[in-house]
C-alpha positions in Angstrom: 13.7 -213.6 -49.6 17.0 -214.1 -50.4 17.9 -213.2 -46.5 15.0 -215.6 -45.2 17.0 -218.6 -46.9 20.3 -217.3 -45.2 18.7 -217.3 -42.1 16.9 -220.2 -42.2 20.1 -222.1 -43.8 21.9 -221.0 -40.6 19.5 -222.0 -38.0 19.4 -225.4 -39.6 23.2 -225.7 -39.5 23.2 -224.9 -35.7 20.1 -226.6 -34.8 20.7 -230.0 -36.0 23.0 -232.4 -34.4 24.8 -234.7 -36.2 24.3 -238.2 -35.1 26.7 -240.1 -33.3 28.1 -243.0 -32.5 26.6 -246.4 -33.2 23.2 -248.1 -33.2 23.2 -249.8 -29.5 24.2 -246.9 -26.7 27.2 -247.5 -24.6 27.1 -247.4 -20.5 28.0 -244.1 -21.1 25.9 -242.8 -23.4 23.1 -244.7 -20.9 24.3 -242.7 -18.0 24.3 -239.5 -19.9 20.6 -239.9 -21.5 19.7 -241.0 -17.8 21.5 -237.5 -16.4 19.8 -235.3 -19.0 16.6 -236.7 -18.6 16.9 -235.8 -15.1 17.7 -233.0 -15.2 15.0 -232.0 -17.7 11.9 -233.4 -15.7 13.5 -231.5 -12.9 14.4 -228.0 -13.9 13.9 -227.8 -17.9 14.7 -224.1 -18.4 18.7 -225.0 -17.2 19.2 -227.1 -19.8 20.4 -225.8 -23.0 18.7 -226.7 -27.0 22.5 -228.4 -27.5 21.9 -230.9 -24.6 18.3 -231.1 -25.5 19.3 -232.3 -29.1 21.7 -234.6 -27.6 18.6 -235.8 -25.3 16.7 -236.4 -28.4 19.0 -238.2 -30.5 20.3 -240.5 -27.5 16.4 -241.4 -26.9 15.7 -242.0 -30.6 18.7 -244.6 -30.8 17.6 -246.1 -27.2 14.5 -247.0 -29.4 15.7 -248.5 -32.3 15.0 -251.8 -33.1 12.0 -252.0 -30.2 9.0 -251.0 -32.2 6.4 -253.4 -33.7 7.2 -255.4 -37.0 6.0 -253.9 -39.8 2.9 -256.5 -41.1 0.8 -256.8 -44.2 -1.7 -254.1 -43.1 0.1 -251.8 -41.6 2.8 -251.8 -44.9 3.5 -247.7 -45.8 2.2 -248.9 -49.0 -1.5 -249.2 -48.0 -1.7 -245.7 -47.1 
């Protein structure tokens, strides 16, 4: 057991990207989501889990602020 934790503690550490820079992307970060997500849709196996994660984090903050308001009915509460 004890070694499962250690692994799984380790695989965490190096899976997990810490997030970066600031709410709004800059030009450059732009250019680089744009870059990786080219390269993904064309040849996915060349690109490796770190620039994946970096994919991923720059498409999450690309997103922030542009989903729906949450309303009275869909409030986390109701669930």
């Amino acid at each position: 057991m004890k070694i499962r934790v250690r692994i799984n503690t380790i695989a965490l550490r190096i899976m997990t990207l810490s997030r970066t820079g600031t709410e709004y992307l800059t030009t450059e970060e732009w250019n680089e989501l744009n870059a990786l997500r080219e390269a993904i849709n064309y040849s996915p196996h060349t690109v490796s889990p770190e620039k994946m994660e970096k994919f991923t984090e720059l498409m999450v903050r690309s997103l922030e602020g542009k989903g729906d308001p949450v309303s009275v009915q869909t409030k986390p509460t109701n669930y």
